[in-house]
PAVEX-390609 format. One record per residue: residue number from 1; residue in one letter; chain; x, y, z of N, C-alpha, C in turn. Coordinates in nm, 4 decimals, m for minus. Example, Ala and Ser with C-alpha at 12.3 -4.5 7.8 and 13.67 -1.06 7.14 Angstrom:
! residues 2
- i:aa:ch:nx:ny:nz:cax:cay:caz:cx:cy:cz
- 1:A:A:1.3190:m0.5690:0.7800:1.2300:m0.4500:0.7800:1.3200:m0.3300:0.7800
- 2:S:A:1.2850:m0.2250:0.7080:1.3670:m0.1060:0.7140:1.2900:0.0030:0.7870
//
This chain:
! residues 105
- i:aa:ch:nx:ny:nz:cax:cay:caz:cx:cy:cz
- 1:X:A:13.2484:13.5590:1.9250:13.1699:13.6184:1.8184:13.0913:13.5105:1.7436
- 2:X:A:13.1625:13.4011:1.7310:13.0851:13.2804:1.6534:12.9832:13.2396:1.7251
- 3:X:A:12.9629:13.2339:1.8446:12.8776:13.2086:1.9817:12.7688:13.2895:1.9620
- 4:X:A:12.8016:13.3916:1.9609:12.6935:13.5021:1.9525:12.6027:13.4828:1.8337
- 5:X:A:12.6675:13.4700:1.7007:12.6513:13.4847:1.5969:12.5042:13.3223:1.5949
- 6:X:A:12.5223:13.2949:1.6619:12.4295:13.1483:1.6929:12.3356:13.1793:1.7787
- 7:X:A:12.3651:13.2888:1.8259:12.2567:13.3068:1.9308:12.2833:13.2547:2.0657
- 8:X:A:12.4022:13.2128:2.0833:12.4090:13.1731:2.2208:12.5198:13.2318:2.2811
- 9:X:A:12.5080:13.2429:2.4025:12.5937:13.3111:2.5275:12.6950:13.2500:2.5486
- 10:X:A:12.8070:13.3004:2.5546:12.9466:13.2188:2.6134:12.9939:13.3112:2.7291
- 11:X:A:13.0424:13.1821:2.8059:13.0875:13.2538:2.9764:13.2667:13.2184:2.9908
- 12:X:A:13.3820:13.2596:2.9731:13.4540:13.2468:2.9708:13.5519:13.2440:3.1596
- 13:X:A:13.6352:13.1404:3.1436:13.6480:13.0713:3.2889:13.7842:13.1726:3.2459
- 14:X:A:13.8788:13.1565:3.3740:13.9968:13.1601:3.3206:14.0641:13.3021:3.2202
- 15:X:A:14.2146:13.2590:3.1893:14.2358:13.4057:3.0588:14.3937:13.3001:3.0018
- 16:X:A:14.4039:13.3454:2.8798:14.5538:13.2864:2.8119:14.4674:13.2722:2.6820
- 17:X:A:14.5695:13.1601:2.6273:14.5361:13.1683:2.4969:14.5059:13.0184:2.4274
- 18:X:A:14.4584:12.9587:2.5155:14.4268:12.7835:2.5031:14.2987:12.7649:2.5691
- 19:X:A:14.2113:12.6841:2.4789:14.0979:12.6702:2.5253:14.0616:12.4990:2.5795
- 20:X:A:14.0661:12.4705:2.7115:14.1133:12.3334:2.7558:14.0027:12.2936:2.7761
- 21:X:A:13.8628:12.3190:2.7771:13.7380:12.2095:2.8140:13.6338:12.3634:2.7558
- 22:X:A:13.5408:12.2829:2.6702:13.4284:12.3583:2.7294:13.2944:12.2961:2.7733
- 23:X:A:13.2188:12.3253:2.8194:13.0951:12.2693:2.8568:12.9561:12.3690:2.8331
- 24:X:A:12.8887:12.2635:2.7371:12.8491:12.1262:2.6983:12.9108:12.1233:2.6214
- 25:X:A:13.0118:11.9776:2.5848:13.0891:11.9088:2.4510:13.0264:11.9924:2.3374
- 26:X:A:13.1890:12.0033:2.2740:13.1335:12.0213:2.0900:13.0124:11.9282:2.0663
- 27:X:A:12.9573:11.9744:1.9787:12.8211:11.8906:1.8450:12.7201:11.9153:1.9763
- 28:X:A:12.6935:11.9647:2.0968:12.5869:11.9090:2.1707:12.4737:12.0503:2.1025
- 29:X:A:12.3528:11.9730:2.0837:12.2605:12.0854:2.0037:12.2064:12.1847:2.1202
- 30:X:A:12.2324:12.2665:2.1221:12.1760:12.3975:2.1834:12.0810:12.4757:2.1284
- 31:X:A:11.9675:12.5362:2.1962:11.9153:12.6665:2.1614:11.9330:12.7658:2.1641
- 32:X:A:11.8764:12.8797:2.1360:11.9338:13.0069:2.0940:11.9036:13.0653:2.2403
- 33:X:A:12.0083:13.1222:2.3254:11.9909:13.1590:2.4378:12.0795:13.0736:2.5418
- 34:X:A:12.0998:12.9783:2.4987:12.1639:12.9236:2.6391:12.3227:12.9466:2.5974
- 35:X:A:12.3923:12.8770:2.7383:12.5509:12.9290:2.7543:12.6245:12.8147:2.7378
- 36:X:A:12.7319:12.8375:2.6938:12.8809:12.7812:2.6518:12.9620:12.8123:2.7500
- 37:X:A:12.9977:12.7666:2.8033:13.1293:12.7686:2.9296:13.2363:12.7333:2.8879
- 38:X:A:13.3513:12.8472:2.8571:13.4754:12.8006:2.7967:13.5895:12.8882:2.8645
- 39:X:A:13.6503:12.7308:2.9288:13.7749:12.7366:3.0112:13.8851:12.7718:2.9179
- 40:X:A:13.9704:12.8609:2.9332:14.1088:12.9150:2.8915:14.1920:12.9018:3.0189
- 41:X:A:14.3239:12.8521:2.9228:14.4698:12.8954:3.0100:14.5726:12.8904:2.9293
- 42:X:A:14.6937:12.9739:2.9969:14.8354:12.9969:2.9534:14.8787:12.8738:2.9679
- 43:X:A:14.9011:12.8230:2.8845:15.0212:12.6824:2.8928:15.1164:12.6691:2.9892
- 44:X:A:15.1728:12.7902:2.9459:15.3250:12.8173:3.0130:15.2688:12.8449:3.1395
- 45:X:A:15.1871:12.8834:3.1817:15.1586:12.9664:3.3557:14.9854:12.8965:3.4033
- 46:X:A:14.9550:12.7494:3.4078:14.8814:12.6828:3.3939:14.9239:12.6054:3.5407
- 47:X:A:15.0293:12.6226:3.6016:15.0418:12.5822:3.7401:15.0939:12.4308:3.6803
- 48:X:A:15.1466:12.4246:3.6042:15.1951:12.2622:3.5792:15.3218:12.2057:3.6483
- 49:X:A:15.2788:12.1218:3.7215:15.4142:12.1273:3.8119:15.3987:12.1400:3.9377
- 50:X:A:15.3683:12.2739:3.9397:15.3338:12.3029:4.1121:15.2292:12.2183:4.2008
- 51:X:A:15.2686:12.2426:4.2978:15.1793:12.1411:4.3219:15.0578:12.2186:4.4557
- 52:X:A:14.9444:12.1366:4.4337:14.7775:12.2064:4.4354:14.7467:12.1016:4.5117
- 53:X:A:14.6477:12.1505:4.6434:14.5543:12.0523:4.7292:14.4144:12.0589:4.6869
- 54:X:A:14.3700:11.8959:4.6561:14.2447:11.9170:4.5643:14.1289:11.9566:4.6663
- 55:X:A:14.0322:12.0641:4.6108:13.9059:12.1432:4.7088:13.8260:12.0304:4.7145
- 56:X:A:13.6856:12.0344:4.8213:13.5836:11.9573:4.8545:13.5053:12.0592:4.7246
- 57:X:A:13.4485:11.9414:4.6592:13.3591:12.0204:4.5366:13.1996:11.9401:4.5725
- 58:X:A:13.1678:11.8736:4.6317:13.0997:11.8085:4.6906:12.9932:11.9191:4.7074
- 59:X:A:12.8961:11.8823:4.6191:12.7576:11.9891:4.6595:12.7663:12.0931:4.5547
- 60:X:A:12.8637:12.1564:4.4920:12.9068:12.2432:4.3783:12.8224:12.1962:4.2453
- 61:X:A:12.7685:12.3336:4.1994:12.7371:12.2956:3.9997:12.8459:12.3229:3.9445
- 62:X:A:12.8246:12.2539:3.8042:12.9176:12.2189:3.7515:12.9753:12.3435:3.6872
- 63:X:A:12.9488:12.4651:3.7165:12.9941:12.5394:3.6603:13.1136:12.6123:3.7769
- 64:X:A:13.0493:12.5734:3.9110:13.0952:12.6699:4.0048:13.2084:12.5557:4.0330
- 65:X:A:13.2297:12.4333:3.9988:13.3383:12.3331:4.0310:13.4435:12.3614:3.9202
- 66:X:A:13.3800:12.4020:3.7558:13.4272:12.4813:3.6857:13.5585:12.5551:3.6955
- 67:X:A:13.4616:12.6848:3.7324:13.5551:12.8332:3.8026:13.6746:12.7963:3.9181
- 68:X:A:13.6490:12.7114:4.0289:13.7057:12.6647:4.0852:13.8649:12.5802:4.0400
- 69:X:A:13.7965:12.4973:4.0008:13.9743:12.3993:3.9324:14.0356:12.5290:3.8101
- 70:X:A:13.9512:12.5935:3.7203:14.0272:12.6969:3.6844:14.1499:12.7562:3.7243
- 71:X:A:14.0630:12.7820:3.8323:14.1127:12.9045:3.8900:14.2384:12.8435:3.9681
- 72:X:A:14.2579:12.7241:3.9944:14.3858:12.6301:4.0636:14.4665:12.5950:3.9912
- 73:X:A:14.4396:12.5752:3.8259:14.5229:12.5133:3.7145:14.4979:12.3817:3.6685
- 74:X:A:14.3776:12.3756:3.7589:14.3664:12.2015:3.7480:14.1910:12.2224:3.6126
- 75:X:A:14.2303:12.0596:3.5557:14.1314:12.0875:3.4367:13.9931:11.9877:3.5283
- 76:X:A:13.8985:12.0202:3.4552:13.7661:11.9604:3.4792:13.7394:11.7818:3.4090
- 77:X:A:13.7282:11.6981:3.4288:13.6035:11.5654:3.3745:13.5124:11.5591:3.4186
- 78:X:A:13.4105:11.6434:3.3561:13.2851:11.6553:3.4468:13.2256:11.4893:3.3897
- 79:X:A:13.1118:11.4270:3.4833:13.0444:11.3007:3.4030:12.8878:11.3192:3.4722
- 80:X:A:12.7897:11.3532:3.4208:12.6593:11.3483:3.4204:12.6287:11.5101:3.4731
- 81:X:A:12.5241:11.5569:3.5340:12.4535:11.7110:3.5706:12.3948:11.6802:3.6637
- 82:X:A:12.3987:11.8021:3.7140:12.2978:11.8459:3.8849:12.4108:11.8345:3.9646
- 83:X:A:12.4624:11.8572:4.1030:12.5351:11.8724:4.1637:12.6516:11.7522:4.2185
- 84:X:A:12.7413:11.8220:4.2364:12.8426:11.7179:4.2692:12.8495:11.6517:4.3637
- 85:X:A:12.8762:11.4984:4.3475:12.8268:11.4101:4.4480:12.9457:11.3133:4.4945
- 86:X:A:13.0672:11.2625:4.3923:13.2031:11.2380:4.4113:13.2894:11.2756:4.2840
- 87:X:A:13.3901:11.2340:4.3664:13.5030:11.3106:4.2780:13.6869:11.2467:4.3257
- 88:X:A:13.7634:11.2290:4.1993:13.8897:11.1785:4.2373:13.9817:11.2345:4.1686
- 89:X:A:14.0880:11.2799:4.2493:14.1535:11.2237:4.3736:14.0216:11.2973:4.4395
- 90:X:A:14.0260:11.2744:4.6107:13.9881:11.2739:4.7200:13.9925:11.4495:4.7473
- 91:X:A:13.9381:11.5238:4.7977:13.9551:11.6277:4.8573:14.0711:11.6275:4.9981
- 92:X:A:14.1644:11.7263:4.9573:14.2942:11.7004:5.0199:14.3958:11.6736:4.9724
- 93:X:A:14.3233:11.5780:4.8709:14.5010:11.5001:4.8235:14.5861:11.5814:4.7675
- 94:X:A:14.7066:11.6013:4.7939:14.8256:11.7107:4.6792:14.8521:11.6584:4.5665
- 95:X:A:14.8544:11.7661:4.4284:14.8599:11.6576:4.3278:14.9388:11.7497:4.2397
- 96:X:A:14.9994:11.7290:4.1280:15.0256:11.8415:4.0200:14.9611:11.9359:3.9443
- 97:X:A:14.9913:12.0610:3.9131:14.9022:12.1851:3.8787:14.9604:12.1347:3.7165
- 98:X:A:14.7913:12.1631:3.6580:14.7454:12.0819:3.5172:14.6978:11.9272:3.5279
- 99:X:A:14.6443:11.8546:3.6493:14.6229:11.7213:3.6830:14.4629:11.7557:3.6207
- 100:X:A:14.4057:11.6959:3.5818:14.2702:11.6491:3.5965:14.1870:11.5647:3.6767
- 101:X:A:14.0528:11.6460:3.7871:13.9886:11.6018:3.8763:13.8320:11.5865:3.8121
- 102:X:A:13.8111:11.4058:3.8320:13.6965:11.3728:3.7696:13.5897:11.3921:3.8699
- 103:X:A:13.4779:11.4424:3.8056:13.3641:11.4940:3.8936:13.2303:11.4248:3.8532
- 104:X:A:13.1716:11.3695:3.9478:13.0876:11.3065:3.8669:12.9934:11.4184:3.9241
- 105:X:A:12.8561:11.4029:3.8498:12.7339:11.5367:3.9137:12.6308:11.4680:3.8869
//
């Protein structure tokens, strides 16, 4: 509602009750019309622990690399825009659910 109330669109990743990244960073100045991408998850049911094989995100926007680690439990470091070009750990590697995979774009 506060989103709106600004005039801008929010796209919500995810569902729970914790809001773990959004993109573009707080303070970044926006216009009226563009979108907020804000990742949610359950703490408790966030896949922490379990363990997750990291996807090839390679070629992915940053939104659709986004939805993706969401959707696995794993959180986003996105670093620059336009498509994804590397990223660590490695695609493949097994790692813990709630790990963070840095993406550069």
């Amino acid at each position: 509602a506060a989103l709106r109330a600004r005039g801008l669109q929010a796209k919500v990743n995810g569902s729970g009750n914790v809001v773990w990244q959004q993109t573009p960073k707080a303070n970044t100045k926006l216009k009226p019309g563009q979108q907020v991408i804000i990742d949610m998850s359950e703490v408790d049911k966030a896949n922490h622990g379990g363990a997750v094989t990291v996807p090839d995100l390679q070629g992915k926007s940053m939104r659709e690399v986004a939805k993706i680690l969401a959707d696995l439990g794993l959180h986003l470091m996105p670093e620059g825009y336009g498509l994804a070009y590397q990223q660590s750990p490695e695609p493949g590697k097994v790692i813990s659910g709630g790990s963070t995979i840095t993406v550069k774009f």
